[in-house]
N, C-alpha and C positions, 0 to 999 in steps of 0.2 A: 364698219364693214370688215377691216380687218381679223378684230378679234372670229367673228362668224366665221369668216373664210379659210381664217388658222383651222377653226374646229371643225370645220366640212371636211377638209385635207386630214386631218386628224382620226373625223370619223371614218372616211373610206379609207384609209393604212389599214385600221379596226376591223372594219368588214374584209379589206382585202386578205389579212392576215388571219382571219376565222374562218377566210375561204380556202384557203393552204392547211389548214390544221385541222380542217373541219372533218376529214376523212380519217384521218390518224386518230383525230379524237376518239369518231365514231368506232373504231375499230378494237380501240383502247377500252372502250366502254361495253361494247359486246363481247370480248374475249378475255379481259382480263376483271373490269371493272365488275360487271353483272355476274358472273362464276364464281368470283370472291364474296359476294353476298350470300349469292344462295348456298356456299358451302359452310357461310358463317351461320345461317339460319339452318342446313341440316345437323350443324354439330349440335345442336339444341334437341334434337327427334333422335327416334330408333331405325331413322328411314334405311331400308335393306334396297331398294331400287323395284321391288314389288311391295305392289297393297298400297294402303294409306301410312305415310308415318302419322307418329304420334308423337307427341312433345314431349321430351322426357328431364325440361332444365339442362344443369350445371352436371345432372350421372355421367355423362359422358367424359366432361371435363375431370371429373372425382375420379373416372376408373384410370385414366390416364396417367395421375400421380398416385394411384394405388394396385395399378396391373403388375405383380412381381415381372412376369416374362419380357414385360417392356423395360426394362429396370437395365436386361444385359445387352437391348438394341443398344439403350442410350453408353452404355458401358462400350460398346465397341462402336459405335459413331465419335466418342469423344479418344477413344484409341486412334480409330484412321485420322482424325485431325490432327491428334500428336503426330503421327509419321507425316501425312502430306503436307501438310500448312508449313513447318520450318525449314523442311528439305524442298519443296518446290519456291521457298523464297529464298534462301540462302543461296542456293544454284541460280536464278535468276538474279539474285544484286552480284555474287561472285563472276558469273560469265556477261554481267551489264560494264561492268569497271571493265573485264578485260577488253570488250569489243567496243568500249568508249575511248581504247586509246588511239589515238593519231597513228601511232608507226606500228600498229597490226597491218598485217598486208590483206586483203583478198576481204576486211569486215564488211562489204556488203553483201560475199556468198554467205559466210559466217551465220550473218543476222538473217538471213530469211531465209538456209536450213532450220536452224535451231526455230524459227517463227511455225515453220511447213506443219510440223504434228497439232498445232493448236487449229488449224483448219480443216483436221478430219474430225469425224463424227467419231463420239467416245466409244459408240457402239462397236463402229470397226475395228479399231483402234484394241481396244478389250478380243473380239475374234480372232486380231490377227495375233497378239500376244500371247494369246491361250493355246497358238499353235507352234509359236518360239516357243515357250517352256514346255509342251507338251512333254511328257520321259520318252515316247517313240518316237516321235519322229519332228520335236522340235529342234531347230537348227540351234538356240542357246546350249539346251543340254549338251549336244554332240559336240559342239567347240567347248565348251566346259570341260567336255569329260578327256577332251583331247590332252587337256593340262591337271587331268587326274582330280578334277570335282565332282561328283554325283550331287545335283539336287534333289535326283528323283519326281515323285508327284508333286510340284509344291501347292498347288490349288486342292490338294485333298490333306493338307498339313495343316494341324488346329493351329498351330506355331507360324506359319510362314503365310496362308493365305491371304491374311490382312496385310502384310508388307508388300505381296506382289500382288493388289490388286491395287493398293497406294500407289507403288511403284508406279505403275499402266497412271494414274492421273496425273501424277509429276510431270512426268515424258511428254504430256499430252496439254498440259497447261503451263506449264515453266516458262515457255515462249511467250505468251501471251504477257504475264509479268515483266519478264526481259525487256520488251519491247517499253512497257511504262518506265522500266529504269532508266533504260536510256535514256528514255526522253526527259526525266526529272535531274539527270545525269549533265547533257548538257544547257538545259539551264540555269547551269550553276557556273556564276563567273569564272573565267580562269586566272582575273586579277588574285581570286582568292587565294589559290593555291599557288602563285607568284611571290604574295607577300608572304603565307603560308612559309612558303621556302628559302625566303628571307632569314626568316626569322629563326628559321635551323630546323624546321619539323621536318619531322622523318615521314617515309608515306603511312605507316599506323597513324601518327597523327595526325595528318591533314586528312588521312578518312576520318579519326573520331572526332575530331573539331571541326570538320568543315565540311565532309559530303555527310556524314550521318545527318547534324542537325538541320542542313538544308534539303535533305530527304524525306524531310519527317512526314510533310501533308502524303508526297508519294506512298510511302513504307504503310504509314494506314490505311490509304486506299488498298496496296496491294494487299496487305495484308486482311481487310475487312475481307475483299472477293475471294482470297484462298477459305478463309476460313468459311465463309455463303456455299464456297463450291466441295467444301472439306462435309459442312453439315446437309449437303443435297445430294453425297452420293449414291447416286442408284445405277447409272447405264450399267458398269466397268462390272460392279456386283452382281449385278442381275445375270450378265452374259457371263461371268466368268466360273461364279461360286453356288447361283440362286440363294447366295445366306448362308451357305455349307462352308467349313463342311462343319459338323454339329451347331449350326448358328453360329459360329467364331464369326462369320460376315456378315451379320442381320442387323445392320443399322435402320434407323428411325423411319427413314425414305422407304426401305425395305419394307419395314412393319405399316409404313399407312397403305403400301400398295397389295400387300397382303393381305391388310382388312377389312381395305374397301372392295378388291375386283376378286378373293380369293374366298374371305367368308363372307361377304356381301355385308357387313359392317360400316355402312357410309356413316353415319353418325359419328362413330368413335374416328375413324377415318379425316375425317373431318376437323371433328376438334384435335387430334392429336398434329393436324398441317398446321393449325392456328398456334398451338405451343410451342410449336419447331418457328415458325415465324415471328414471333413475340420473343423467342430467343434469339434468335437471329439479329434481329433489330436493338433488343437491350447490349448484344457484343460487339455491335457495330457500333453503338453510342459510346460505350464505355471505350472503344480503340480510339475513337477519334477525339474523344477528350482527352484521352489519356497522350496522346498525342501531339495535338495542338497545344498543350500546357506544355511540351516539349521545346516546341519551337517557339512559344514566347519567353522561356527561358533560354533558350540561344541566343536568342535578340539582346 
């Protein structure tokens, strides 16, 4: 009788907990699960969102690694990763240690200013910024110029566009990082840095022997989302630059939104999310291995 009665209580936990998840599931399944099929089977057609599509294979995939114009999105999408992914994490491990220390006064205004921007919407965020640098009548330029800098247009700058639309995702995501550091921050003993100090390390050192390599699983996570959120920028671009000015802003995100709601190109649209995905995923594998063999060699 017992074994039975174990497995009765076992099975209703089972149903009880299919009954909790069951809506999220479904939810999960409608909007994310069944959308991602069907945009796996339009990369396959010529579907334009009128008429019948027609099956057209792996063409869409082929034009993809052979469309020259797409060549300078991927070329300036792997540029704003360079500027935001190491600036948005270096600022968030640097102001994580400062706001980790005990005798900062005031770190819980500290920490949830600096958190505040990562809770507006990018979209704002990009409108409100395009009217701080605005050259008329934005409040950056005029205190700028007060201490004899002109930036002038920077948003119509083939040079400077991409830095200040980086810039707006930094300000707007760094907090969000921040906040993981911390927390990977202090769960790291503070016997460590005890003996650490013992033993004569200086603070260089007890960072690179002792919060680096016990940051490592954090450092990959953060740094896996900056680079997810490095290779998915579109709000900050869209509102800021539209891809302008000569395409110096036209990243990948750009280019599939352009193809699929602009020349009605769902196909190519399509396959071109799936390659941006499939890369995504291979750089996320490769950080976290790369990684985790990190921290088994710290060990």
């Amino acid at each position: 009788m017992a074994p039975r009665a174990g497995r009765g209580r076992s099975g209703r936990r089972t149903a009880t907990a299919l009954a909790f998840l069951g809506p999220a599931l479904l939810i999960l399944v409608v909007f994310v699960g069944w959308p991602m099929l069907s945009a796996l089977r339009t990369s396959f057609t010529d579907a334009s969102g009128f008429g019948e599509a027609e099956w057209v294979g792996f063409d869409n995939y082929v034009q993809v690694f052979t469309d020259p114009d797409l060549f300078d999105a991927v070329q300036n999408t792997l540029w704003y990763t360079v500027l935001f992914t190491p600036t948005a994490v270096i600022a968030a491990l640097a102001l994580a240690l400062v706001l980790n220390s005990p005798a900062l006064p005031f770190r819980g205004f500290f920490r949830t200013a600096l958190f505040i921007p990562f809770v507006v919407s990018l979209a704002v965020a990009a409108y409100a910024w395009t009217y701080l640098i605005d050259p008329q009548v934005g409040l950056l330029n005029h205190w700028l110029g007060g201490l004899g800098i002109q930036l002038g247009n920077v948003l119509e700058d083939p040079q400077l566009a991409m830095p200040a639309v980086a810039l707006v995702a930094v300000w707007k995501n760094f907090g969000f990082y921040l906040v993981i550091f911390l927390a990977g921050l202090q769960d790291i003993p503070g016997t460590l840095y005890e003996a650490a100090r013992v033993d004569g390390a200086g603070v260089w050192r007890r960072f690179q022997h002792v919060t680096l390599p016990l940051l490592s699983n954090t450092m990959a996570f953060v740094l896996v989302f900056a680079m997810i959120a490095a290779l998915q920028a579109f709000d900050q671009i869209y509102v800021m630059t539209g891809g302008g000015p000569y395409g110096n802003t036209q990243t990948i995100v750009m280019e599939i939104y352009e193809s699929g709601f602009r020349r009605l190109e769902l196909g190519f649209a399509s396959a071109l999310s799936y390659v941006l995905l499939i890369a995504t995923l291979l750089l996320s594998v490769v950080q976290f291995v790369f990684f985790g063999r990190r921290e088994k060699d710290a060990q």
